[in-house]
N, C-alpha and C positions, 0 to 999 in steps of 0.2 A: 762471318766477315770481320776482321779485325781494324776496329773501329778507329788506331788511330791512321792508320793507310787507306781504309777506304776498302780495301782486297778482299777476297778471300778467305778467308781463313784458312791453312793446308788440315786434311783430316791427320788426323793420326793413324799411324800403322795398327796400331791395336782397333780401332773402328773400322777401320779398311779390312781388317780380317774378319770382326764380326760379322760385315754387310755377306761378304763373301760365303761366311758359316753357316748364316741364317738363309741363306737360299740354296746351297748345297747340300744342307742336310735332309731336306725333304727328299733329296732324290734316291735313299734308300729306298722308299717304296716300290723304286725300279724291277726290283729283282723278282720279281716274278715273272714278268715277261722279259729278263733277263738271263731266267734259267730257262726257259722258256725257246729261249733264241741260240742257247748254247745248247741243248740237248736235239736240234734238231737235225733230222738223218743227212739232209742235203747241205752241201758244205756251201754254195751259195746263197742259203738262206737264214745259217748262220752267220756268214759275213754281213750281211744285208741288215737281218736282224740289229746285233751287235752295232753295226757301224752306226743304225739308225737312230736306235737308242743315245748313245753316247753322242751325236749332233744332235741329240733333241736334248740331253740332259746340259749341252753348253750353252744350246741356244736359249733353253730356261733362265740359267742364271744368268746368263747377258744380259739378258728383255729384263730379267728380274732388277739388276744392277742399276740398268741404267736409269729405270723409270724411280727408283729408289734413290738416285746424284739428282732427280729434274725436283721431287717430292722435298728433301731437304734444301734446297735453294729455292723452294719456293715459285716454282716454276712454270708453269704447267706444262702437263705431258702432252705432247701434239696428238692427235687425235688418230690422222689418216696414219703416220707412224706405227702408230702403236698399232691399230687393224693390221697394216701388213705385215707387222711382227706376229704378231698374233697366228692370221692367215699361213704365214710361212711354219711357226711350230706345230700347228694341227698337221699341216701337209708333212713333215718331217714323221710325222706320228703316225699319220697313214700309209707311210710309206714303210713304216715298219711291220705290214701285216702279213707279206710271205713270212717273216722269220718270229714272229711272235704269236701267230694265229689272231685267237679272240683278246687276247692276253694284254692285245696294244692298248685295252681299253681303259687301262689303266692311266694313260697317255694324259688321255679328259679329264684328270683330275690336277694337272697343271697348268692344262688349256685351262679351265674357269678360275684358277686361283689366280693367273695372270690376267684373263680378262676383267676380274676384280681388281685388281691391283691397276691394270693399265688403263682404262676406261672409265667414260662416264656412266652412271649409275644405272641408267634405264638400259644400257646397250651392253654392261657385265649382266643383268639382270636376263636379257636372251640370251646370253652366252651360257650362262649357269644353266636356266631352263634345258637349252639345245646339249648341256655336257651330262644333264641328268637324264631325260628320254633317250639318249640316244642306245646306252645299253639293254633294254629293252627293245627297241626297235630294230636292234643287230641281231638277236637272240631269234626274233621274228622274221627276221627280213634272211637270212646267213644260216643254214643247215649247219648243229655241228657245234653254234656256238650255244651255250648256254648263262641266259640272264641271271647278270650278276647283280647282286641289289645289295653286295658290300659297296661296290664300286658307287653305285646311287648315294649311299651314306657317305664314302670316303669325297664325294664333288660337293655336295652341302656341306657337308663338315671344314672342309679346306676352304671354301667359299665364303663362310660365315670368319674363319678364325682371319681368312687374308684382308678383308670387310676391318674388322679388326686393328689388323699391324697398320694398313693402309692410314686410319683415322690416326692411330696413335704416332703413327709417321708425321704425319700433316700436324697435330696438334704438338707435339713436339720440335720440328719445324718454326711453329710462328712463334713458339715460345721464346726459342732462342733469338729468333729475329726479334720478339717482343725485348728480350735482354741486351740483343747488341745496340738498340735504339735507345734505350731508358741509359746507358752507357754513354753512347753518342752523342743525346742530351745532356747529360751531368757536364760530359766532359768539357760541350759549348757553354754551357752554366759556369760553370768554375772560370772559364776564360773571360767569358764576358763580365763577369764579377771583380776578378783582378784586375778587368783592362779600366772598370769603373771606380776603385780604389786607388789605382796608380793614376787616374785623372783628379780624383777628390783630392789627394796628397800633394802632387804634384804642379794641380793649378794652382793651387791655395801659394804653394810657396816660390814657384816661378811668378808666380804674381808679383808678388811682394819682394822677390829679386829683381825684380824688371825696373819698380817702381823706385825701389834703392839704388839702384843704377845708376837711371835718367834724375833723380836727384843728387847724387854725388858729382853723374856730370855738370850740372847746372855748377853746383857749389864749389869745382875744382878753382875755379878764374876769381872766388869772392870769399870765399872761407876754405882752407884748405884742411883746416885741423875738421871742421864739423866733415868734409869730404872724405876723411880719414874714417871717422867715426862710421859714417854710411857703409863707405867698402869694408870695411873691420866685418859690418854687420853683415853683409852680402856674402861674405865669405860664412861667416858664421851659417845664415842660412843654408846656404849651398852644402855645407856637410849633413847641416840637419836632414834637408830633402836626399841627400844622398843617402844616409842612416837608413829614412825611412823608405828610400825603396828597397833597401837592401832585409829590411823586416819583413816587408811585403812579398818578396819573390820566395823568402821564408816560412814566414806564416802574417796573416791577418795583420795591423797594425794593432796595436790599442789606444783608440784616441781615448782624450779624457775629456772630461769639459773644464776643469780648472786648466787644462793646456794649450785649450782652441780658446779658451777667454785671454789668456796673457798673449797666445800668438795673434788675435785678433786687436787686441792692444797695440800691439806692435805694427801691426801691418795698418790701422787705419792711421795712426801719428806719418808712418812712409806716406802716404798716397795726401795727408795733408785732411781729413776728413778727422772731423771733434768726435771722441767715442765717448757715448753713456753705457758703461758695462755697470755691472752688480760687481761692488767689490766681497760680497757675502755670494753662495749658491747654499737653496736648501739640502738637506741629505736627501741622496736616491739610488735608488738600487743600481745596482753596477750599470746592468743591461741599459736605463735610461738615462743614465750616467754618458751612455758610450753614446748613446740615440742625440741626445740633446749635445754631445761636444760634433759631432759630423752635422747636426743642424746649423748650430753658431759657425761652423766653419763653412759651409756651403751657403750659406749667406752672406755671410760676411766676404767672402772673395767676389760674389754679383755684386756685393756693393762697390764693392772697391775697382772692379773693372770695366762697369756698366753705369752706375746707378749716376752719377756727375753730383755726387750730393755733397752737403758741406758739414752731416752730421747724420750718425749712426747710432741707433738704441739697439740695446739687447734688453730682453728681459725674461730673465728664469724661473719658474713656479714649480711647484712639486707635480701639476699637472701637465705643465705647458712650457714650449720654451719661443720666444721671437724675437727678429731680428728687423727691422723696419730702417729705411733710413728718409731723406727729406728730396729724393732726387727727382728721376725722371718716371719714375712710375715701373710698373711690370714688364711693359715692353721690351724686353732683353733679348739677347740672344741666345740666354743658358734655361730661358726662364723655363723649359721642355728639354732642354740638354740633357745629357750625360750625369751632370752632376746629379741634378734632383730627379731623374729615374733609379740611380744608384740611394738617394734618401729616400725614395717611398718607398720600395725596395727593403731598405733597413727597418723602416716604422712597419710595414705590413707584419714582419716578421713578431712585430710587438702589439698587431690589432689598433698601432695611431695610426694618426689621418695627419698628411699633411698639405695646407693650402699656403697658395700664393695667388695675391693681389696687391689691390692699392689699401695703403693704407688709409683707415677710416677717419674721415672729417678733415681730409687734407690730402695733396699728391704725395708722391712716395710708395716706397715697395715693402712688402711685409710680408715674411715667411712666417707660418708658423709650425709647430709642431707640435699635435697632445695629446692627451691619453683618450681611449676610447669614452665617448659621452658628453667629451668635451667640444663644447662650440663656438667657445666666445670668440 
C-alpha cells in the first residue's frame, strides 16, 4: 500500500513473473502422464489426455495465483471458494484417466499442495491424508494399476514444502504491512510535530504582533511618533515570524534561550506586563539550552495571552527553568493545548518532566521545567 495515497501499491513486473514462475515450474512433473497421453494408440484419448492435462496445469496456477494476491494483501482466502476450486481441479484430474491410465495419479500431488496452500489447516490436513492413501487404494481397487509409493513421497513432500511457502507468504505479508504502518506513523509524527512547531513559533510572535497592533492603534490619536515606533516593530516582527517559518518548512528552528529571553523582553513591555528576566543564564548543554528557550517561550506567550497579570518572573537554574507570573492562575485555555504537549514532547526526549500549576503561596501560574530528580 503506498502510504502516502492510501492505494495499493502496483506489484512490479519482475514479481509478477516470479509469482507466475514459482507456480509454473512445478508443473514439469507432468510429464509423465504426459508422455503417457501422447503415446496412446487411440487418438481420442490422446486428445483427451493432453487437453486434460494442460486445463488442469492452468487451472493450478490460477488457484495458485490468486490465493497467493488474497495471502499478500492480507486477506483471507474465502473458504467455500477455494473447496470448489479445489473440487473442480481434482475432477479435471479425473477426467484425465482414459488418456493417462494410472499415471493421472500424479495429478494428487497438486491437489494437496493447493489444498495446503488454499485451506484451513485441519481441512489441507484430509486433503493430504485422502491424496496419500489414495494411490494405494487405486493399485487395490483398478486391475492393471500398480501402487506407486514415489507418488505417496512426492504428496508429503510437496505438502510439507507448500506448508512452508504458504507461512513464509503470510509472514512476509504482515511484515511488509508491519513497514508500510511504522511509515504511515512516522510520516503522521513528522506532521503533527511540524504543525506543533509552526504553532509554538507562530503563536508566540502573532501574539506579540496583535498586541503591537492594538497598541499603535490606541497611540495613533495621542503619540504618533511612539505609534511609529510600535508599527516599525510589528513590521520588524512579521519578517522575523516569516524567517522562521520559512526555517521550519526547511528544517527544525533552533531556538536559543538567550533569544526567547530578549524576545520575551520584548513581548511582555507590548502587552504592558513588568518582566523579572535573569539578565545572566548559567552555561548548558545545547540540548537544554534549546529545552529551556521553548520553555521560556511557551510560557511566556500563556502569560501574555491569558494570564491578565501585571508582572512576569522567569527563572533559570542549571537544573530548572520557570516562568510564573501574578495573574489568574492555570486555568487557561492552552494550559493542555498544543503548545505544552509539543513541550513535554521536547523534555520527554531529555527524561524532564514538566509541570504546571499555581504558583506556591500566592495566585498565579507557574511552568516549570527540570532535569530528571528534580522536584522543587
Amino acid at each position: 500500500m503506498d502510504v502516502a495515497t492510501g492505494q495499493p501499491r502496483p506489484v512490479s513486473r519482475h514479481w509478477r513473473f516470479t509469482g507466475w514462475l514459482l507456480a509454473a515450474v512445478w508443473l514439469f512433473f507432468l510429464n509423465v502422464p504426459l508422455a503417457t497421453a501422447l503415446h496412446q494408440p487411440e487418438l481420442w484419448r490422446r486428445i483427451l489426455g493432453v487437453a486434460a492435462l494442460v486445463v488442469f496445469s492452468v487451472g493450478y496456477v490460477l488457484l495458485f495465483q490468486w490465493a497467493r494476491r488474497l495471502r499478500q494483501s492480507l486477506a483471507p482466502i474465502p473458504a467455500g471458494r477455494a473447496r470448489v476450486g479445489l473440487a473442480l481441479l481434482l475432477s479435471v484430474g479425473l477426467a484425465s484417466i482414459p488418456g493417462t491410465d494410472g499415471d493421472w495419479l500424479a495429478t494428487l500431488v497438486y491437489v494437496a499442495a493447493a489444498g495446503v496452500f488454499l485451506l484451513p489447516p485441519w481441512e489441507a490436513l484430509a486433503v493430504v491424508v485422502v491424496c496419500a492413501v489414495t494411490p494405494a487404494l487405486a493399485s487395490w481397487l483398478v486391475p492393471g494399476w500398480e501402487a506407486e509409493s514415489g507418488i505417496v513421497f512426492a504428496v508429503l513432500l510437496a505438502s510439507f514444502a507448500m506448508f512452508g511457502v504458504a507461512q513464509l507468504a503470510q509472514r512476509n505479508s504482515q511484515l511488509q504491512a508491519a513497514q508500510q504502518e511504522i511509515a504511515r506513523l512516522a510520516i503522521a509524527e513528522e506532521r503533527a510535530r511540524a504543525a506543533r512547531d509552526l504553532h509554538d513559533i507562530l503563536g508566540h510572535s502573532l501574539t506579540v504582533v496583535a498586541i503591537k497592533a492594538e497598541l499603535a492603534g490606541r497611540l495613533i490619536e495621542v503619540d504618533t511618533d511612539r505609534a511609529a515606533v510600535e508599527i516599525a516593530e510589528v513590521e520588524a516582527l512579521a519578517r522575523a515570524a516569516l524567517a522562521d517559518v520559512r526555517q521550519t518548512a526547511g528544517a527544525y528552528r533552533d531556538v536559543t534561550l538567550a533569544a526567547e529571553l530578549a524576545g520575551a523582553r520584548s513581548a511582555l513591555a507590548a502587552a504592558g506586563i513588568a518582566a523579572d528576566l535573569p539578565a545572566e543564564v548559567p552555561e548548558l548543554p545545547k540540548e537544554w539550552d534549546r529545552l529551556f528557550g521553548w520553555a521560556v517561550r511557551e510560557g511566556v506567550t500563556n502569560v501574555v495571552r491569558h494570564s491578565g497579570a501585571r508582572c512576569c518572573t522567569v527563572r533559570v537554574y542549571a537544573d530548572r527553568v520557570e516562568v510564573s507570573d501574578d495573574g489568574r492562575g492555570p486555568s487557561t485555555p492552552d494550559a493542555t493545548g498544543s503548545g505544552l504537549v509539543g513541550l513535554r514532547e521536547r523534555a520527554g526526549r531529555l527524561d524532564a518532566a514538566v509541570t504546571v500549576g499555581r504558583r506556591p503561596g500566592g495566585d498565579g501560574f507557574l511552568l516549570r521545567v527540570h532535569a530528571p530528580g528534580e522536584t522543587r
